[in-house]
N, C-alpha and C positions, 0 to 999 in steps of 0.2 A: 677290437677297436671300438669296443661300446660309448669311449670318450671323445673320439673326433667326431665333435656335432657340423664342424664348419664342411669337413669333408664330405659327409652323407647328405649334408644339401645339396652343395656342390654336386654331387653324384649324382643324386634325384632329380636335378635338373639338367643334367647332360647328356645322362644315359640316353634318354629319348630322341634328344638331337642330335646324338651322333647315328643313333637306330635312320633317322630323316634322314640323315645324310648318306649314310651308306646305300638308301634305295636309290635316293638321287646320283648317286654315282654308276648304280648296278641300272638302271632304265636309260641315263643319258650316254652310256657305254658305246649303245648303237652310234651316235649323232658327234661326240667327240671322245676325248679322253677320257680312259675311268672302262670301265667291265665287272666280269665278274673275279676275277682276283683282289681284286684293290676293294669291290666293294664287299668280297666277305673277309678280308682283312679290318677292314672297318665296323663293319658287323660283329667281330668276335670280340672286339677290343669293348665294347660295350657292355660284354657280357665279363671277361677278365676285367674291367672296370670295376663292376660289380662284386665279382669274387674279389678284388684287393680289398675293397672298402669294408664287406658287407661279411667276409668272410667266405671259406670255399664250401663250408657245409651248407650256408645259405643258398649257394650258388648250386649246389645240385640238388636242393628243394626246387628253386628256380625251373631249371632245365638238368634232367638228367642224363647222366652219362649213357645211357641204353637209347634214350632219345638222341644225344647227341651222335652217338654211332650208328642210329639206324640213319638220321639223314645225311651224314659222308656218304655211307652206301645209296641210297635216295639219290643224290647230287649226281654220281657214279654213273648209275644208272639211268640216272636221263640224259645225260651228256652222250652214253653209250647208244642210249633209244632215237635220240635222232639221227645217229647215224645211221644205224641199223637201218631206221624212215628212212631214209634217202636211199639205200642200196634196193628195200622192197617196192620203192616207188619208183625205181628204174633209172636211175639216175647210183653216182658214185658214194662213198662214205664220207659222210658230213656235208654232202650235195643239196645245198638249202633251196634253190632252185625248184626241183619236186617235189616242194615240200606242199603246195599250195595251188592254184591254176595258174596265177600269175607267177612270172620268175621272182619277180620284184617282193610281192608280199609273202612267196615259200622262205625269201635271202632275210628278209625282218625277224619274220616267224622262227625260223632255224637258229640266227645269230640269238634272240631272244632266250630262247629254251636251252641252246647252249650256254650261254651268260650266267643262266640262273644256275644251270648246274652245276659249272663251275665256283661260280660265288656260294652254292648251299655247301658243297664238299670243302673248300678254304675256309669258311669259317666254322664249322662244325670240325674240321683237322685242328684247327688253330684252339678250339676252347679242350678237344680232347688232349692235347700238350699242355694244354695249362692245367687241364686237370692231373693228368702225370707227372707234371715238376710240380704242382702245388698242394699238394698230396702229403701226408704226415708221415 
């Protein structure tokens, strides 16, 4: 695609904003609509953005596939680890409450780390598909 100049602009200047967007979606999660599924939905599309325009070899110079599978597992595993925190902190699995002294800031802290991990594992699942249908 070395000849669509209009589109690689286009790209150059979206990718990043959608990248904005996708936080904005994965931090205001807590407070309304939007989490971490939606925002690493969002998040991946940025990076498949990229691979359509820029090409898929470019795209795993980018971000590699061994990086992108190590953070599914990553995402996994903290999603798992706060549970896990809440059963050693005396309290049930995924009991955000004990997470902290207050109930209030353990229920922030907990939905947070959860959020994230789910949003790291959705969009790291979502670019590893694309790189399996995209694939030669």
């Amino acid at each position: 695609m070395e000849h669509h100049l209009v589109l690689r602009v286009v790209a150059r200047l979206l990718i990043p904003l959608i990248m904005l967007f996708a936080l904005y979606v994965q931090f205001h999660g807590d407070y309304g609509p939007g989490g971490g599924f939606q925002a690493g939905v969002i998040f991946s599309t940025a990076f498949i953005l990229y691979g359509l325009i820029y090409g898929v070899d470019k795209l795993r110079d980018v971000i590699h596939p061994d990086v992108v599978r190590s953070l599914a597992a990553f995402g996994l595993l903290l999603y798992a680890g706060v549970g896990l925190a809440g059963i050693l902190s005396g309290g049930e699995f995924l009991n955000y409450s004990v997470l902290a002294i207050d109930p209030v800031s353990g229920q922030h802290l907990g939905i947070l780390l959860i959020e994230a991990g789910v949003g790291i594992t959705v969009a790291s699942t979502m670019v590893i598909l694309f790189y399996a249908f995209a694939s030669p």
